[in-house]
N, C-alpha and C positions, 0 to 999 in steps of 0.2 A: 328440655328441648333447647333452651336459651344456653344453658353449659355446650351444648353439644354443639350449636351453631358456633358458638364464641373458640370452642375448640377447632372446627375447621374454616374458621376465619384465619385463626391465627395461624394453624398451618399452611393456608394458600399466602399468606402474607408471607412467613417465612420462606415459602420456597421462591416466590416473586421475590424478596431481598435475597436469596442465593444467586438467581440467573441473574438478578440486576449487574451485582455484584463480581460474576465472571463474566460478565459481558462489558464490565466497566475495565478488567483489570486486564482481559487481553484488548483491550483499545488502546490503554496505554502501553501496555507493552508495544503493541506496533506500531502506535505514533511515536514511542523512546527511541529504538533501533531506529527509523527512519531518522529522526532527528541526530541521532550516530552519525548515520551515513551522510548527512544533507551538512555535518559539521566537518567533515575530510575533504582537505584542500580538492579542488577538480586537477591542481596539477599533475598530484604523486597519482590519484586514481589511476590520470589519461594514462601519466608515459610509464606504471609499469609493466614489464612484458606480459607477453603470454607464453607461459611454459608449456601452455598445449600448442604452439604456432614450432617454440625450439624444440620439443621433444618430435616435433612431426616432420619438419626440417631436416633433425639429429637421422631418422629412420628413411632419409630420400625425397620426399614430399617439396614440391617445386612452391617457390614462395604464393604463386596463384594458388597453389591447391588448399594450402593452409590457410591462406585467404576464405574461401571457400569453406573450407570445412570449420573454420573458426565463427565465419559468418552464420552457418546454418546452428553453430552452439549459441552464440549469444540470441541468435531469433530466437530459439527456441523458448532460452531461457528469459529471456523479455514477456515473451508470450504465454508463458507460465507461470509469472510475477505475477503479471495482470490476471491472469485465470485466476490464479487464487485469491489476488485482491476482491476479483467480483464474485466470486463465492464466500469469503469470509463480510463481503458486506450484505450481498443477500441475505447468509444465516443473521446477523444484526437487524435485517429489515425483516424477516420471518418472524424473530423474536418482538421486535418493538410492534408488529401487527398484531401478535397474540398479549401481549402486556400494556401495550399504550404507555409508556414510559413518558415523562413531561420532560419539558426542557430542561428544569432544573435537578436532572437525574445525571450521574456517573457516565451513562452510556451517550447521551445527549452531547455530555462535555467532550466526552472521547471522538465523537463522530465529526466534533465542528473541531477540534484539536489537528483530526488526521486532512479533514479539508484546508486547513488554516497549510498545514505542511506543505499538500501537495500543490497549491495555486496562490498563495503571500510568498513575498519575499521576507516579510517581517521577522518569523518566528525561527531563525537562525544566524549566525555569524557570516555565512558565506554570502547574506543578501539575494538566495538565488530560490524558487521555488524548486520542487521536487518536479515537476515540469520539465521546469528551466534547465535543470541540473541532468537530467534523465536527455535531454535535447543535446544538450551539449559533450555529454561523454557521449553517446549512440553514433553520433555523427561523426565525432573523430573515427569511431570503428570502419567509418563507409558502409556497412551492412543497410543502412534503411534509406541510404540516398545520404548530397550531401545536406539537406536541408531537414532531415528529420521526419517528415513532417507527418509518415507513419504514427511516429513516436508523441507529436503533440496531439495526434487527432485521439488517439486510444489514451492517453494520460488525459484529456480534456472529459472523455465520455466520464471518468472515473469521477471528475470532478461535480461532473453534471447529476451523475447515479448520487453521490455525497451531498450536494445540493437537494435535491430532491428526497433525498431520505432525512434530512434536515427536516424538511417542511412537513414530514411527519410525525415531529415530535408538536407535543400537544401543549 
């Protein structure tokens, strides 16, 4: 009986260090790429064009219109960033309810890593948080007003969901 427990001990352990383990490794991955993006100057970002503004232009399309319809792509796709942000941290918070993971865990590191990104200035070259940086390009597009503030209210909630999922490592 003592073999047989000891044998599915160790395989709930094992599978508990597999899910740790890809849940530690797509953290990083998405705090790297963020950390990509957060290190490319905001200048070459802003001003280079949009091929979907010339190519709409090129087919007749009055510079309002392209305005317009360039506005409803980049909403859209803002609002799809963040959909998926807050679903890929939910499944993180699905998992850490069913695992209890401690602070001192991969997944822990990755969660205070991707908060650190999107609300410090600290943890990149440009000095600017992922906030900050998301504020500043959005607003040059005009699409969410000029002051963003769309854009900081929904980047802050993330920050708050990230906080708060923090405080549930153990």
């Amino acid at each position: 009986m003592r073999t047989m427990l000891s044998v599915i001990y160790l395989k709930i352990s094992g599978l508990m260090m597999a899910r740790l383990q890809a849940v530690s490794t797509a953290l990083r991955t998405l705090c790297s790429d963020i950390l990509v993006e957060l290190e490319k100057p905001l200048s070459t970002m802003i001003s280079q064009p949009s091929t979907t503004s010339d190519s709409l232009l090129a087919n007749g399309y009055t510079h309002t219109q392209t305005h317009h319809l360039d506005c409803t792509t980049v909403k859209g796709e803002y609002h799809a960033f963040l959909s998926s942000t807050v679903k890929f941290l939910y499944a993180v918070q699905e998992r850490q309810q069913l695992w209890g993971w401690g602070t001192e865990s991969g997944v822990y590191e990755g969660v205070s890593w991707m908060q650190a990104l999107w609300a410090s200035r600290k943890p990149n070259s440009q000095h600017l948080s992922f906030i900050e940086q998301q504020m500043s390009c959005y607003a040059d597009t005009g699409c969410f007003g000029k002051k963003s503030r769309e854009v900081l209210r929904r980047d802050v909630e993330v920050v708050e969901y990230l906080n708060d999922l923090m405080d549930m490592f153990v």
